[in-house]
C-alpha positions in Angstrom: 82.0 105.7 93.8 81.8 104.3 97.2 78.8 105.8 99.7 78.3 105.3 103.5 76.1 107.7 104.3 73.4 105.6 104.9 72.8 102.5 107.9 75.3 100.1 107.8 74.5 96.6 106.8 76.5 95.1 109.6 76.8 95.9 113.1 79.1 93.9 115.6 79.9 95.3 119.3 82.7 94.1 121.3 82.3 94.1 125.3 84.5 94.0 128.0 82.6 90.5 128.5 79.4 89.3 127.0 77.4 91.8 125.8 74.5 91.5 128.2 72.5 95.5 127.0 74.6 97.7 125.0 72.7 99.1 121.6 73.8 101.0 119.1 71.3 103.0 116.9 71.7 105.6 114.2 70.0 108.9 113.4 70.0 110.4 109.4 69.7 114.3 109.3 71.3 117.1 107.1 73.8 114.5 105.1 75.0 113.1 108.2 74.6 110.0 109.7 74.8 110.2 114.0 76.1 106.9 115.6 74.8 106.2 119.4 75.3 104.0 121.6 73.9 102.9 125.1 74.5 100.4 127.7 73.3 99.8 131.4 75.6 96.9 132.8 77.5 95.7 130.0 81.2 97.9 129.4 81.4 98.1 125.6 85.1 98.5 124.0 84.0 98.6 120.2 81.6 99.0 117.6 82.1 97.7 114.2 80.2 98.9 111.2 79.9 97.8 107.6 78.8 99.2 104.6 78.8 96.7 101.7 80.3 98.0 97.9 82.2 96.5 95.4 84.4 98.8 93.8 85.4 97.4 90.2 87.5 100.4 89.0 91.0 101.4 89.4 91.0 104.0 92.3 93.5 105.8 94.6 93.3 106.3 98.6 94.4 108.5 101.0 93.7 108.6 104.8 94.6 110.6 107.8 96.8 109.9 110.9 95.6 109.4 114.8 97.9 112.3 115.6 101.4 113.8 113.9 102.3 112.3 110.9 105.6 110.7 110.1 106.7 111.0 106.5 104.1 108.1 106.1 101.0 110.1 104.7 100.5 108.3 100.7 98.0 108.4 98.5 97.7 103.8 98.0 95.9 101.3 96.1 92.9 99.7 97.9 94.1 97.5 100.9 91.6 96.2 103.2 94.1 95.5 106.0 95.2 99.5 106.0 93.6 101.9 108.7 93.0 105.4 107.9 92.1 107.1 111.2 89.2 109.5 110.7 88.4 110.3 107.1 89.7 108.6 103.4 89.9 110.3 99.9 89.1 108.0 97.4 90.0 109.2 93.2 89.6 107.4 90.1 91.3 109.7 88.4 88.7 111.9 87.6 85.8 112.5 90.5 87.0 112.1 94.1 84.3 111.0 97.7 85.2 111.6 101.2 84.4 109.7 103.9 85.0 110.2 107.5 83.4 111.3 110.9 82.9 115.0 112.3 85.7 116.4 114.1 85.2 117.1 118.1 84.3 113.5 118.0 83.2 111.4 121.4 85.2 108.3 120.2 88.2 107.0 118.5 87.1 106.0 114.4 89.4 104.6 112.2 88.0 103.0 108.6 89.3 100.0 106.4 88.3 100.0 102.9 88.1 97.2 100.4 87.1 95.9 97.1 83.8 94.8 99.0 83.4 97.7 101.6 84.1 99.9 104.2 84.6 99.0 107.4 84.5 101.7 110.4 85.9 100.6 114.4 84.2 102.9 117.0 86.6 102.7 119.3 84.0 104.2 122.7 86.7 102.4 125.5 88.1 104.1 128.6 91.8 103.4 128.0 92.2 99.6 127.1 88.7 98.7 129.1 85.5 98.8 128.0 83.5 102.4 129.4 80.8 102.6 131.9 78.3 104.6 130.2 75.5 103.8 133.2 72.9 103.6 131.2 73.7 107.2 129.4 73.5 107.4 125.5 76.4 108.0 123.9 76.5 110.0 120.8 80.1 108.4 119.4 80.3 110.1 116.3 79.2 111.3 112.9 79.4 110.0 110.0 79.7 112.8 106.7 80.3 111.3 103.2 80.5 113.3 100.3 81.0 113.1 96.2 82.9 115.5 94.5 83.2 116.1 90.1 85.3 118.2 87.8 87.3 118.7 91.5 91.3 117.6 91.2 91.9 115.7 94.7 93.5 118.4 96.8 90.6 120.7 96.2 88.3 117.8 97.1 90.0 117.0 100.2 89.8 120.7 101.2 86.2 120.7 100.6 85.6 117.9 102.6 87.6 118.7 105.6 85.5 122.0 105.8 82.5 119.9 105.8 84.0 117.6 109.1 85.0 120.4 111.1 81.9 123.4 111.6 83.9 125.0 114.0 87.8 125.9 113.7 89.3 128.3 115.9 91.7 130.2 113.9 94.4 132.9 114.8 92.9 136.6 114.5 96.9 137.5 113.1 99.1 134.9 110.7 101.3 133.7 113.6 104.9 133.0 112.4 108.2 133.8 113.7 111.3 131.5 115.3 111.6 128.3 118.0 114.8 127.8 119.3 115.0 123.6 119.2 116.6 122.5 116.2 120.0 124.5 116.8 119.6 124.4 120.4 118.4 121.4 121.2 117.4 122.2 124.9 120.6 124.2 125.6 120.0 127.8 125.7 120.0 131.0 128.5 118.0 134.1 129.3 120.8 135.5 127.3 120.8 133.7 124.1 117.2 133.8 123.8 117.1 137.3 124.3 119.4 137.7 121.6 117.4 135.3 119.5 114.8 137.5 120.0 116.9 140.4 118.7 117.5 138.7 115.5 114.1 138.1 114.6 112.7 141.3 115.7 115.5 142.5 112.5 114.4 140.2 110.2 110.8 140.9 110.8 112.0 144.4 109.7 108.8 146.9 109.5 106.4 144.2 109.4 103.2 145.6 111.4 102.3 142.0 112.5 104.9 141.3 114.7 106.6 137.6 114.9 106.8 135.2 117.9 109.8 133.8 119.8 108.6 130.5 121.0 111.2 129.0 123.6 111.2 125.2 123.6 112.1 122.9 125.9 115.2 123.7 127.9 114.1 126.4 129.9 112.8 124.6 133.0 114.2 122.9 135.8 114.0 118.9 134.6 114.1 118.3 130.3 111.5 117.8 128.6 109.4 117.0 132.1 107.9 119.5 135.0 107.8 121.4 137.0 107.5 124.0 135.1 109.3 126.9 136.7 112.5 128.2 135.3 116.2 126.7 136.0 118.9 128.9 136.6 119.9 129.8 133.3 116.7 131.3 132.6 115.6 133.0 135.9 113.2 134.8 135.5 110.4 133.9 132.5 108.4 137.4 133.3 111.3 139.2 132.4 112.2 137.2 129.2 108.8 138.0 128.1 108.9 141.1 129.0 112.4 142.2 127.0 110.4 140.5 124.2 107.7 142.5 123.5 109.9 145.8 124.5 112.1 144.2 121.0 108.3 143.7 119.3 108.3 140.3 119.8 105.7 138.2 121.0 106.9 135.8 123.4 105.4 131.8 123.4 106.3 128.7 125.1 106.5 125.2 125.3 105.7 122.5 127.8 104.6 119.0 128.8 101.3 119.4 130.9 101.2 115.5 132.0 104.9 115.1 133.3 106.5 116.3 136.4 108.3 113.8 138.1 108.0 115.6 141.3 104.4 115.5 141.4 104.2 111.9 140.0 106.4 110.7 142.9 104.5 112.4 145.4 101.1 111.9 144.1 101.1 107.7 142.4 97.1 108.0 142.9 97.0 110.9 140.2 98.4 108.7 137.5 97.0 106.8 134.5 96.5 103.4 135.7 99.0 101.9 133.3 101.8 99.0 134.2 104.1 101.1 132.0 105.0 105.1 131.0 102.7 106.4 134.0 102.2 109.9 133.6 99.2 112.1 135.1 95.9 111.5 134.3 94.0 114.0 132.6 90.6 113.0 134.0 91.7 113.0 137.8 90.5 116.0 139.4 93.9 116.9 140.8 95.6 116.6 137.9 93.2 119.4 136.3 93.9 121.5 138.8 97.5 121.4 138.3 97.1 121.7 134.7 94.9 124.9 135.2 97.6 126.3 137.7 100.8 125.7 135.4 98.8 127.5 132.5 97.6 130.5 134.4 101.4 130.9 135.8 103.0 131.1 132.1 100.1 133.5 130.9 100.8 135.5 134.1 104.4 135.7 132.9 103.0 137.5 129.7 103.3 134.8 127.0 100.8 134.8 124.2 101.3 131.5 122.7 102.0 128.0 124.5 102.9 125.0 122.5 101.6 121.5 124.9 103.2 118.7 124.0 103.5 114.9 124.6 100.1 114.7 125.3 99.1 111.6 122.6 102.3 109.5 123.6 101.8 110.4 127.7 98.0 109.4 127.6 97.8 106.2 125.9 101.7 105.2 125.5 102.6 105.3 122.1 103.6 107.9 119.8 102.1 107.4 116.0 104.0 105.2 114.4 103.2 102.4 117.0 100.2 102.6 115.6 97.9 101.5 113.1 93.7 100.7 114.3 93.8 101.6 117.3 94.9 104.7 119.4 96.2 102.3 122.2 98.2 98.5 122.1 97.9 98.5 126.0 95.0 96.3 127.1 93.5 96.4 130.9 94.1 100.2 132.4 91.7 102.6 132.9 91.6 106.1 133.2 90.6 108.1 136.4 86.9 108.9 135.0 85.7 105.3 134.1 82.6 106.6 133.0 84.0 108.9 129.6 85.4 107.7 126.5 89.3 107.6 125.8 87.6 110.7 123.1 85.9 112.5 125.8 88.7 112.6 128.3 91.1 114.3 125.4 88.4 116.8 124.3 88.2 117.9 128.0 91.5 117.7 128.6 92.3 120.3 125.2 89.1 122.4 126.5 90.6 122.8 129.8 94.0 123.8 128.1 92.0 126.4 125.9 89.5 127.9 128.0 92.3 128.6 130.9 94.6 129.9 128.0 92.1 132.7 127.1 93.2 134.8 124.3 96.7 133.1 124.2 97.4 131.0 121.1 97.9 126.9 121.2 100.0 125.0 119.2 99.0 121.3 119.8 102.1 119.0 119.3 101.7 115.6 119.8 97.9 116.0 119.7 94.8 114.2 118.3 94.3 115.9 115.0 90.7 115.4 115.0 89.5 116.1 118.4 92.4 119.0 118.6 90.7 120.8 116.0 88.2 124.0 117.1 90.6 123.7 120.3 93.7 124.7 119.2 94.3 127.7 117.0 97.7 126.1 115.1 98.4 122.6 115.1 102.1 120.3 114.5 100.6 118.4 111.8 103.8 116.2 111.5 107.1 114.7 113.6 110.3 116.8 114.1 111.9 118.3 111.1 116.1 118.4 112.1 118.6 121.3 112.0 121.3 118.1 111.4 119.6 116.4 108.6 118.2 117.2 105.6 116.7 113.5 105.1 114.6 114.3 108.3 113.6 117.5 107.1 112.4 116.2 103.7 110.8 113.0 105.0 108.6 114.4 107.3 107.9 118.2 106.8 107.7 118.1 103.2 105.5 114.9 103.3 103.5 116.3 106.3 102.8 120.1 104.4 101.4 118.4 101.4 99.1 115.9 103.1 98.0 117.7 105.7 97.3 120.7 104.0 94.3 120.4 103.2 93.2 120.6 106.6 94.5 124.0 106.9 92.2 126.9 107.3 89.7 124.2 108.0 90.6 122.4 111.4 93.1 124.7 112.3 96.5 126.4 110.7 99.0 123.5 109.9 102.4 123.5 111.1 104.8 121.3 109.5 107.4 122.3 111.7 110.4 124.6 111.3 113.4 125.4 109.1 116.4 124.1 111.0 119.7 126.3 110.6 122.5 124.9 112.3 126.7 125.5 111.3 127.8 122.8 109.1 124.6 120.5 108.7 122.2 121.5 105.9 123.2 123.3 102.9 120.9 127.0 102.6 120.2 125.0 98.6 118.1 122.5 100.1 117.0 124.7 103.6 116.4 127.7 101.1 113.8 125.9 98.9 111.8 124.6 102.4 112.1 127.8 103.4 110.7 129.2 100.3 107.6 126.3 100.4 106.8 127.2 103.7 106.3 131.0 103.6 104.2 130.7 100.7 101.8 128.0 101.8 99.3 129.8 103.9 100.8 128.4 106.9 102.8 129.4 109.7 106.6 129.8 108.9 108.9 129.1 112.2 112.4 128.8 111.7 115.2 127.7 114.2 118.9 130.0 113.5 122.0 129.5 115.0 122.7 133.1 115.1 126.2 132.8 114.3 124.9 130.8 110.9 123.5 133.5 109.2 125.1 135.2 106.2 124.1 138.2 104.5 122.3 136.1 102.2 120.2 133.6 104.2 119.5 136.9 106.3 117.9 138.7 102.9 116.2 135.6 102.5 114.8 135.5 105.9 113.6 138.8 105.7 112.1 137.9 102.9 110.5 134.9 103.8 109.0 136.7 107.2 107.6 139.3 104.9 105.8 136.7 102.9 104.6 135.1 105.5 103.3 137.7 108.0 100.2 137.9 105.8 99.8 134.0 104.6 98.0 134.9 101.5 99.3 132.9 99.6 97.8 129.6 98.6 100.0 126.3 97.6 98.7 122.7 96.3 100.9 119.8 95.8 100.9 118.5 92.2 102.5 115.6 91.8 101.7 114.2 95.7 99.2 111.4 94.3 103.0 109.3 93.2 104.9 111.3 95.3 104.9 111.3 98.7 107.6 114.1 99.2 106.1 116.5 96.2 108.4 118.8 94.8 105.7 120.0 92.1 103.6 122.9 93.8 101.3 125.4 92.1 101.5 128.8 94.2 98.9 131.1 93.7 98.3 129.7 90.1 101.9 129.5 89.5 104.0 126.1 88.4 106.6 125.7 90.5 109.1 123.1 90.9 111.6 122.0 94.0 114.7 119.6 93.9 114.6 118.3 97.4 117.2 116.0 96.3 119.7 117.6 94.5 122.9 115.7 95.6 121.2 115.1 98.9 119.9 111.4 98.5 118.1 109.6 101.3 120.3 108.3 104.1 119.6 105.0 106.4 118.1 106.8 109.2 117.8 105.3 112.8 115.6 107.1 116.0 116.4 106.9 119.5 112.9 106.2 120.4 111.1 109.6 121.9 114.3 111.5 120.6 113.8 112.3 116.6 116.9 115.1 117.1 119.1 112.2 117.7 119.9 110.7 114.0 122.1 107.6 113.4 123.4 107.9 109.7 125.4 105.0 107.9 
């Protein structure tokens, strides 16, 4: 089976013109292999690496995504033109290797693998520029590959996403509870959230950890951009938090730290230097500030949870599936600090978020999955699941759970996004069996009700889902995912268990507003 752990046999780097001094060198220690690179006046963009091997025997392949994935995650034949962003699983069918780069990462890494190697792109650029290390050496990453026999594939890609990541940050309670978007949609009040509130706080029954009420966008003065002060509807955020926690709630929050259009128009110099999409730059000093400022307001409200959001897209201008090798198609901007990596900027970017946060909880959405991890607690491991259609539900939460959950427990606690209940959308037969997957998979459990949905029966179910899940003991490992890439064979704590995500709900022809997945165009 395939092995990079060693120096590669080719090494090409790309400049932002000749290369006149950059070096890259390599440093073998503990199984890992440390990738550096250095440069005085040249600007390097990339560094490509090659390990020759000529795989001969029928395998299977599996990578990872640059951020959220999209009902796209697969297990595939070999294809040397496919990029898997930070770590592959390779199986044939009986022993499984892993091959990818440490987590917390100081550039972008993406592999290509073939019937005559592996190929890795070090992606060390400032934006779509090459970065002015100044002589500095660089540690860009860390290569880990490891072999793994008598293993099935889940339990090897477990294994080996505990190796990439040393240290994940993980929530001291199972956090689990309700967001309001996918019945509301960004149209809600101080009044129907409080009752929202109310109705979890019922269905959480006597549970001693208590659920959270995370309020999405809509409760600010401009959708789904800054600043982020409450609109009139909403008035006053101290007080919604406090009415939570009087119900035994704990109260969260979502918002977009690098958009508000007031601060963009009065401040052009604070924005990514980009022809297109400008938003605030994360590296600009300003900008941090702000940042710092807008967190320590909602935590001074009282919430103990904030979701960020938009970051990925709002940094480098494309959301996932825009991309393939590289984490930008934007050539010639810059961020603020020309003298960190695209990699460094995020990491200090989700530090900031963290270390201002405190003890509050962070759901990255919209985040680098690799350099999010040991920096946010929870992570939205895939796009938006609907509360209008079940396709939407099926093709990207259930695909997202069973690929991504592996890295559960290991980078962070997965979310693959919530149960959407809305009147006269999605039969409780198909929502009742997501419901059911979800509660028992060791991961959070958020579900989004239209109070005046809920039965006697999908409230029993509820209860007991919230009951379930307010512990996440349980453990869950897609059977069938390696030819299915919406499994609906699970074993659950040693159990068979089979879904019909189907049932007489086939796929429809879905098309996206771009940026807006709760818009859905059926025919």
């Amino acid at each position: 089976m395939v092995d990079i752990l060693r120096n590669p046999d080719l090494v090409k780097i790309y400049c932002d013109e000749e290369n006149v001094d950059t070096k890259v060198d390599f440093e073998t220690e503990d199984r890992k292999l440390k990738i550096f690179v250095t440069a005085n006046e040249s600007r390097p963009r990339m560094v490509c690496l090659r390990w020759y091997y000529k795989t001969e025997e029928a395998v299977s392949v599996m990578g990872d995504k640059w951020e959220r994935a999209y009902g796209d995650m697969t297990w595939h034949s070999l294809n040397g033109e496919t990029f898997m962003p930070w770590y592959f699983i390779v199986n044939n069918g009986k022993d499984n290797v892993g091959c990818g780069v440490m987590t917390g990462c100081s550039s972008f890494v993406s592999f290509q693998y073939d019937a005559s190697g592996v190929t890795a792109w070090v992606d060390v650029r400032c934006g779509g520029v090459g970065v002015d290390l100044s002589g500095r050496r660089l540690h860009a990453c860390t290569v880990v590959c490891e072999h793994y026999e008598n293993m099935s594939a889940f339990d090897a890609a477990k294994a080996f996403c505990r190796v990439m990541c040393e240290k994940p940050i993980l929530p001291k309670e199972p956090v689990y509870g309700s967001n309001n978007w996918y019945y509301a949609y960004g149209n809600s009040s101080f009044e129907e959230i409080i009752e929202d509130a109310r109705l979890i706080s019922s269905l959480a029954g006597e549970n001693k950890n208590r659920p959270f009420m995370v309020i999405d966008d809509g409760w600010q003065i401009n959708k789904c951009d800054g600043p982020w002060i409450p609109n009139e509807k909403y008035r006053d955020m101290k007080e919604v938090a406090d009415r939570f926690k009087e119900m035994g709630i704990r109260p969260g929050i979502w918002f977009r730290p690098l958009h508000s259009s007031p601060v963009e128009k009065e401040h052009p110099e604070w924005l990514i230097n980009r022809n297109v999409m400008k938003f605030l730059d994360p590296s600009h000093p300003e900008v941090k500030k702000l940042i710092k400022e807008d967190i320590e307001r909602i935590i001074g409200w009282g919430f103990e949870l904030i979701k960020h959001d938009f970051s990925q897209c709002d940094m480098f201008g494309h959301f996932g599936w825009d991309l393939n090798g590289s984490i930008t198609n934007y050539k010639d901007w810059s961020f603020y600090d020309r003298k960190k990596t695209s990699a460094e900027i995020t990491l200090d970017f989700y530090r900031l978020i963290k270390e201002t946060a405190g003890d509050a909880y962070i759901i990255g959405c919209d985040t680098v999955s690799h350099l999010s991890a040991g920096l946010v607690e929870i992570s939205r491991v895939g796009t938006d699941t609907s509360g209008r259609c079940w396709s939407v539900t099926r093709m990207n939460g259930v695909n997202c759970l069973a690929f991504r959950m592996c890295q559960n427990d290991a980078f962070y606690k997965v979310d693959a996004d919530c149960v959407g209940l809305m009147a006269d959308n999605i039969p409780w037969k198909l929502n009742r069996q997501w419901l059911d997957l979800l509660s028992k998979s060791g991961s959070p459990l958020f579900v989004s009700m239209q109070p005046s949905v809920i039965t006697p029966e999908i409230f029993e179910d509820l209860k007991k889902a919230f009951k379930i899940n307010s512990v996440q003991e349980d453990v869950a490992e897609p059977l069938d995912w390696m030819y299915n890439n919406q499994p609906q064979k699970w074993l659950i704590n040693g159990e068979e268990v089979e879904y019909d995500f189907v049932m007489d709900s086939p796929p429809r022809l879905l098309g996206y507003k771009i940026g807006d997945l709760s818009s859905t165009n059926m025919f």
